[in-house]
Backbone as a printed PyTorch tensor [residue, N CA C, xyz], in Angstrom:
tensor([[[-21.4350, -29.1650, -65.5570],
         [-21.0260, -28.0910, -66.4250],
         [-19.5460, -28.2340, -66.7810]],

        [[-18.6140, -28.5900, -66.0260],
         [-17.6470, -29.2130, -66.4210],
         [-16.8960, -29.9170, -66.9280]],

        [[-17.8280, -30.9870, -67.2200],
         [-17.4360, -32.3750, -67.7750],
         [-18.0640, -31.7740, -69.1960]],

        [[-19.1320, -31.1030, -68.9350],
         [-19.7280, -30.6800, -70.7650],
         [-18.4180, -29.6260, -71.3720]],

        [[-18.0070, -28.8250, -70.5380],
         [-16.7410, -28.3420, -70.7040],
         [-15.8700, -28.7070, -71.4920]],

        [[-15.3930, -29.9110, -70.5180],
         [-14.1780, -30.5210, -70.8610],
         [-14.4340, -31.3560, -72.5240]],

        [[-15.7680, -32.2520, -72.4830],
         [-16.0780, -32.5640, -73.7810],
         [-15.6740, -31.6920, -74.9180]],

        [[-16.8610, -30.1580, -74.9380],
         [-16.2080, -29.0130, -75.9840],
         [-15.0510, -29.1840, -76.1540]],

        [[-13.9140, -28.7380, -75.3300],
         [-12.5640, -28.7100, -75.6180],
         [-12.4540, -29.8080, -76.4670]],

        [[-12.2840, -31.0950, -75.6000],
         [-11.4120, -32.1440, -76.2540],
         [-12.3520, -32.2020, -77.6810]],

        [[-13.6530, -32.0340, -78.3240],
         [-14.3810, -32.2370, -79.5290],
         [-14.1050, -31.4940, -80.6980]],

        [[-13.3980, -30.1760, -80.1900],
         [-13.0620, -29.2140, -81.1540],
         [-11.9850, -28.8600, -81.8000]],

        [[-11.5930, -28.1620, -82.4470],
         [-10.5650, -27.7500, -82.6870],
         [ -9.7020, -26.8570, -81.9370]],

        [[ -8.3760, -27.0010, -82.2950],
         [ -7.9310, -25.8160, -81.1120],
         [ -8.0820, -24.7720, -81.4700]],

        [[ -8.3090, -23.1550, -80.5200],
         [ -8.8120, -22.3300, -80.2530],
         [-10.1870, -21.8130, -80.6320]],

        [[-11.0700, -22.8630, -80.9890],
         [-12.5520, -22.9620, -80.8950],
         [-12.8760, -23.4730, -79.0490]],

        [[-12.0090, -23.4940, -78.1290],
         [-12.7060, -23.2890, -76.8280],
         [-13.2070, -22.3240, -75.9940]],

        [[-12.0750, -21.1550, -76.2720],
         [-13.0650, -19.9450, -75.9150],
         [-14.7060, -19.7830, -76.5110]],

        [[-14.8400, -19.7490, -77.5200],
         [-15.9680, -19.4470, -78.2770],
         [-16.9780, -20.4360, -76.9660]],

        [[-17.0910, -21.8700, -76.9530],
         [-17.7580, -22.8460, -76.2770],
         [-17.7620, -22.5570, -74.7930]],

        [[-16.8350, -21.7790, -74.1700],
         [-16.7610, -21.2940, -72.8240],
         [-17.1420, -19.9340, -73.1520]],

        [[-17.4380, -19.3810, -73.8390],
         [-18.4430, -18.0270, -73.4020],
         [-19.7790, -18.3220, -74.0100]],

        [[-20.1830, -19.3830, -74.8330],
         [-21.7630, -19.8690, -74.5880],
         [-22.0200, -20.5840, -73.3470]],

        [[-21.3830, -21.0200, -72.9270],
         [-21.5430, -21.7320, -71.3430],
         [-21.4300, -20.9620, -70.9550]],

        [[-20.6670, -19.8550, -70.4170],
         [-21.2560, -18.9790, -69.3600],
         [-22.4530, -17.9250, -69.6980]],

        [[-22.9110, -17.5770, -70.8630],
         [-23.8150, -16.7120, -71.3440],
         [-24.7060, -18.1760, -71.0410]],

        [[-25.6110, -19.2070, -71.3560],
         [-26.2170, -20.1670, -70.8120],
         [-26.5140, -20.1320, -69.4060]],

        [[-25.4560, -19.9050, -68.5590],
         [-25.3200, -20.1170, -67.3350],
         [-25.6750, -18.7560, -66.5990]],

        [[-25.7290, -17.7710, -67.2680],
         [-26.4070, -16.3350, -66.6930],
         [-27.4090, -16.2750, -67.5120]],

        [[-28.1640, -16.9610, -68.3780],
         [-29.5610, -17.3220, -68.4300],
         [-30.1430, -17.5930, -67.6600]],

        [[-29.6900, -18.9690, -67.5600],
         [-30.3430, -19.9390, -65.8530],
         [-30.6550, -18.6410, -64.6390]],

        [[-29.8530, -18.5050, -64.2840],
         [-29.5670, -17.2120, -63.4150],
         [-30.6600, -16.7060, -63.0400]],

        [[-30.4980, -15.6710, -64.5500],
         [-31.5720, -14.8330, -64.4100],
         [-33.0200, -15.1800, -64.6040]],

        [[-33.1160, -16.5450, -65.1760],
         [-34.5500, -17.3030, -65.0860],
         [-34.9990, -17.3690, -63.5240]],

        [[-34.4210, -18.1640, -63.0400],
         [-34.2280, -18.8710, -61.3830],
         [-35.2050, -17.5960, -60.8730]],

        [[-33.6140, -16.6630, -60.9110],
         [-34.1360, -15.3920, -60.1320],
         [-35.6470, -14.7820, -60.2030]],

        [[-35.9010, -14.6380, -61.4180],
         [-37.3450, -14.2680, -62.2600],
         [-38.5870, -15.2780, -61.4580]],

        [[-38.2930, -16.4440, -61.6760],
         [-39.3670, -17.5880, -61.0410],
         [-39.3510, -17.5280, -59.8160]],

        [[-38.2930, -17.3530, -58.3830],
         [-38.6140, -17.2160, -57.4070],
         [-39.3040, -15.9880, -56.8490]],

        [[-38.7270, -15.2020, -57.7290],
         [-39.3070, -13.2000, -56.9920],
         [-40.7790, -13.8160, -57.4630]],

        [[-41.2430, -14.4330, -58.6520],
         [-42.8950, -14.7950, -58.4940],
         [-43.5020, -15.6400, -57.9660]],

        [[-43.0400, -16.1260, -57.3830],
         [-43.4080, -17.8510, -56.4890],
         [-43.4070, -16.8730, -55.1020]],

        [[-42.5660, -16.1320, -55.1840],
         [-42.9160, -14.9150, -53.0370],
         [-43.7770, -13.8150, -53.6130]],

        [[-44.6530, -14.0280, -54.8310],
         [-45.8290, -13.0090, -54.9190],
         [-46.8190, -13.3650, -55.3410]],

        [[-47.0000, -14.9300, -55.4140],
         [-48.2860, -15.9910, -55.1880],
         [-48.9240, -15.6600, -53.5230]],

        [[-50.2030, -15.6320, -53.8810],
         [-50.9510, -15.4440, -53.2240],
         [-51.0060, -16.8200, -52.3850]],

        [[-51.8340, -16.8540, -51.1220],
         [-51.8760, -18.3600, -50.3700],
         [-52.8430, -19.1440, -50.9620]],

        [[-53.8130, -18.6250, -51.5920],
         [-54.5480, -19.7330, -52.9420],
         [-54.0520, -20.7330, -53.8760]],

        [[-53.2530, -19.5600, -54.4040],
         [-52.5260, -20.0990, -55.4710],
         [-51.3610, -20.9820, -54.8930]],

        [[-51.0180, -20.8240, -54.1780],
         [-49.9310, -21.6050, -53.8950],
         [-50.4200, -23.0270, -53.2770]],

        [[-51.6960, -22.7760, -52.9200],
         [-52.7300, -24.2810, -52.1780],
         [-52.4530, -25.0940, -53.5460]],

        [[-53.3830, -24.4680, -54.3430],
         [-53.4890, -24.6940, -55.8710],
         [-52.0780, -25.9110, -56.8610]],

        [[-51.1170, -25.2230, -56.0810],
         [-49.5720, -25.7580, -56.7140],
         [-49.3860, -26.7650, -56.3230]],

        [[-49.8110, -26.3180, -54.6620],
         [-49.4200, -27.9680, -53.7350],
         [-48.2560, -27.3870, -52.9660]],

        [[-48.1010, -26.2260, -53.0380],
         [-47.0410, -25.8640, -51.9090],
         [-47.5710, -25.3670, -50.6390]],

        [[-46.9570, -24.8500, -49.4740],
         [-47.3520, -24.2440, -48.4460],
         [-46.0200, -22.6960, -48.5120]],

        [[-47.0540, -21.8610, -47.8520],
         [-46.4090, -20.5400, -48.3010],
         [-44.6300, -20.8640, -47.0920]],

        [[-44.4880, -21.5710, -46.4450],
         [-42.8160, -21.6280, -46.0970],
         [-42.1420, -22.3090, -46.7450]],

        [[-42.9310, -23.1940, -47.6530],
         [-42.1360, -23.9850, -48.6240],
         [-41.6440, -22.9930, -50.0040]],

        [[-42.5930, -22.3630, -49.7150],
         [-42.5170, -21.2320, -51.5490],
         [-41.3880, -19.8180, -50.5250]],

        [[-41.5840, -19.9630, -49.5340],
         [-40.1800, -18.8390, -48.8650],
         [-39.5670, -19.5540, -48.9210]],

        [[-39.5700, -20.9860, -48.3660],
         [-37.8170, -21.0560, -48.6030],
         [-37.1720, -21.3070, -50.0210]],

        [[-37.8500, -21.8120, -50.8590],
         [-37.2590, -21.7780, -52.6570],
         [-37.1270, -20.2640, -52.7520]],

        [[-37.9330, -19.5430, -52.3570],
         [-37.8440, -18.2030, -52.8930],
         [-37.0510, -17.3440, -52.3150]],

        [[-36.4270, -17.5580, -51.1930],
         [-35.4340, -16.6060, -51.1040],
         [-33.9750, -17.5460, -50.5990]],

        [[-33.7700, -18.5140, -52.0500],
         [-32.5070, -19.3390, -51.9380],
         [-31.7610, -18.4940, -53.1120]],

        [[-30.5400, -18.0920, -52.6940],
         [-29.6000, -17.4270, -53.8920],
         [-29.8550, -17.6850, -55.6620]],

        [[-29.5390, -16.9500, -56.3250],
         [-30.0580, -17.6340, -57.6970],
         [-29.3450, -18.4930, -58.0930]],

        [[-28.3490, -18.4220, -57.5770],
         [-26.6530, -19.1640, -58.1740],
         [-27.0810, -20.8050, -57.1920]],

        [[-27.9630, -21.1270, -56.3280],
         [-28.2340, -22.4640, -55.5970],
         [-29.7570, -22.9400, -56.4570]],

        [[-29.1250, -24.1710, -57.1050],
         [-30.3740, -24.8390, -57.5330],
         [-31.3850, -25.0430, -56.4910]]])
């Protein structure tokens, strides 16, 4: 995320970096709130469904209750 950062800057004009650093962080509290969204439903899969995936229900706890901000 940084190095894409640093690209924006150096690609643009000057004071077109703010603009490119508040779509990166609006992007980045997308992710977020995706993550978050997909794990709260991955800890309300049933033990079928989760056979089904190929997970085992401590494998789907531990993705599911890892911070949203940790890939």
């Amino acid at each position: 995320m940084i190095a894409l950062h640093r690209h924006l800057v150096a690609t643009r004009p000057a004071g077109a970096a703010a603009p490119a650093l508040a779509r990166g962080l609006i992007l980045m509290l997308e992710e977020w709130v995706e993550r978050h969204r997909q794990r709260r439903d991955l800890l309300a899969l049933p033990e079928h469904l989760l056979k089904d995936i190929g997970i085992s229900s401590s494998d789907a706890w531990q993705e599911g209750t890892k911070p949203f901000w940790r890939a």
